[in-house]
C-alpha angles and dihedrals in degrees: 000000000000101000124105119243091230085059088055131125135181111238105179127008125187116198122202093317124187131172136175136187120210091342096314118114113224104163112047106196106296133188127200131170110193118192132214097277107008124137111213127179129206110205133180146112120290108283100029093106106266095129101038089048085049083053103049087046084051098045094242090116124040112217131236098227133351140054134279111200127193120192080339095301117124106243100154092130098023118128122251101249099062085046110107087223145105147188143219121202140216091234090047088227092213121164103266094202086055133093128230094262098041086048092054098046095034090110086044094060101041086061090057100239121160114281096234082053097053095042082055101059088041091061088047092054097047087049085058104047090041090246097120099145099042115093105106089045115115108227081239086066096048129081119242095266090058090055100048086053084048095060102040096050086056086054091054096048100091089042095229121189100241126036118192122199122204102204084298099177088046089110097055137095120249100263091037094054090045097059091050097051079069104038082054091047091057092047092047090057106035092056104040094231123153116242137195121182143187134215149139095214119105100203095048086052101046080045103050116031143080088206137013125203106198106211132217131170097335094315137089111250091192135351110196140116114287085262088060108047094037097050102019105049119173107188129035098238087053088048089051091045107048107043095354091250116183122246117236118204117206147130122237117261101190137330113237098192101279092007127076112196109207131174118229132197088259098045137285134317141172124228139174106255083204091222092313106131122229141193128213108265094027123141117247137195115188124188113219128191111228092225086052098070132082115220098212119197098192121048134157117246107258087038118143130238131066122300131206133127125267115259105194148329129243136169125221125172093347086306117121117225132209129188109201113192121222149175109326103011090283108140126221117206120222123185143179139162121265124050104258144082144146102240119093122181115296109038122135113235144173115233117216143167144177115262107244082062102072109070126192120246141179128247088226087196104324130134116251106241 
């Protein structure tokens, strides 16, 4: 991130933080250190507690239990408004009688402070966002992408020291979310300001942040760098969620030193147990990336691998995608880039993969299918 660590500071910190709502828990005890600088996600599927854990940091929902610090300082029931921090939301919620440049410096006014002062940092801001130009416009006269910069820069204004993001680019076409994941990304590093955002997209996570904490049920599944949550999975629903891996059941057949041999439903494969240790007769669950594997046609008979019959072809951002079917009606996804292949439904392949491919994951609560 191009800091030292000895130049760290810890910007945010959650402490064993629930929250439930009527009876239902919807925050199970999680903990969070954010750094000066640092850009973390929250991803996860709606429900799974992004936008509560964004409101108690906010202020805007007091815990149950557990601290919220900021720079150290206790705020758990500390108002909004004496929080340094500030949010940008999904709807942009700018004033729709002002102006660019009134919406920007409106915190700026309500503190009273001198009009030159205030057009300065506006300017500063617009320079920032790439809006110089744009201060007499209306934000019924800008695109969505305007308004978005718009907001944000009103939310940078006041340089706090947090910024939260509530799945702010969710209103915004592909390319033009594309664009802005990297307009945000700039921002994020030229000033210096922590961020944490939230999503449910996979890709803008994986884009944008330094870390992701991929949320389930209240709880963080995994906190790691992009690296680590995309190669290194270690749950299965982590594994599903970010890169929509498939999930491999087995039991170990005999260790031999680094490699595990295991014996699947479908047939009999070899993995990296990447310093995990296994017994023989063991159950196993693998993760697998779809890109990863290799869909043989020919195979000797004895070979090793998973077998089943492709089911269809498909094509996906320039990636093609294949469905093999296999025991017991379960479905393995290959993929690769370019829009061909030889194989049509129907034909019967072998699935393999290297072993430092295949990583070992846990159920975390899930049902073996």
């Amino acid at each position: 991130m191009g800091r030292e660590k000895s130049m760290s500071k810890t910007v945010l910190e959650l402490q064993e933080i629930t929250k439930s709502f009527s009876g239902t828990p919807v925050l199970n005890g999680i903990s969070l250190k954010a750094e000066q600088g640092e850009f973390i996600t929250l991803l996860g599927s709606s429900g799974c507690g992004k936008t509560t854990t964004l409101r108690i940091i906010a202020g805007l929902e007091t815990p149950d239990s557990g601290r919220v610090l900021l720079s150290g300082k206790d705020m758990t029931d500390t108002e909004p408004n004496k929080r340094d921090v500030n949010t940008v939301f999904q709807n942009y919620a700018l004033f729709p009688h002002m102006n660019v440049e009134q919406n920007i410096g409106y915190s700026l006014k309500i503190r009273k402070r001198p009009k030159t002062e205030i057009r300065g940092e506006v300017q500063k801001m617009l320079s920032l966002v790439q809006l110089t130009g744009y201060e007499k416009r209306m934000p019924s006269e800008l695109s969505g992408g305007q308004r978005q910069r718009v907001a944000i820069a009103r939310s940078l204004i006041n340089r706090p020291q947090l910024l939260l993001l509530d799945e702010p680019l969710g209103a915004l076409d592909l390319q033009l979310r594309r664009q802005m994941q990297q307009e945000l990304k700039r921002l994020q590093k030229k000033l210096g300001i922590t961020f944490i955002y939230i999503t449910h997209d996979q890709e803008e996570a994986l884009n944008m942040s330094d870390r992701i904490a991929v949320m389930m049920d209240g709880r963080f599944q995994q906190l790691g760098t992009p690296s680590e949550v995309y190669d290194s999975p270690k749950t299965a629903y982590v594994a599903r969620f970010v890169g929509s891996a498939n999930i491999v059941y087995g039991a170990v057949e005999c260790v031999e030193g680094e490699l595990v041999r295991f014996t699947s439903t479908d047939g009999s494969g070899v993995f990296h147990c990447r310093g995990n240790r296994f017994e023989p007769g063991r159950p196993v669950t693998l993760a697998v990336r779809g890109e990863q594997a290799v869909l043989t046609k020919e195979f000797e008979k004895g070979s090793r691998g998973l077998f089943g019959t492709v089911k269809e072809k498909s094509f996906a951002g320039g990636m093609l995608r294949i469905a093999v079917s296999l025991h017991n009606d379960l479905e393995f996804i290959c993929s690769r880039h370019g829009i061909d292949s030889e194989l049509v439904p129907g034909d019967r392949v072998r699935i393999s993969w290297e072993p430092q491919n295949a990583c070992p994951v846990d159920l975390d609560g899930e049902e073996r299918i």
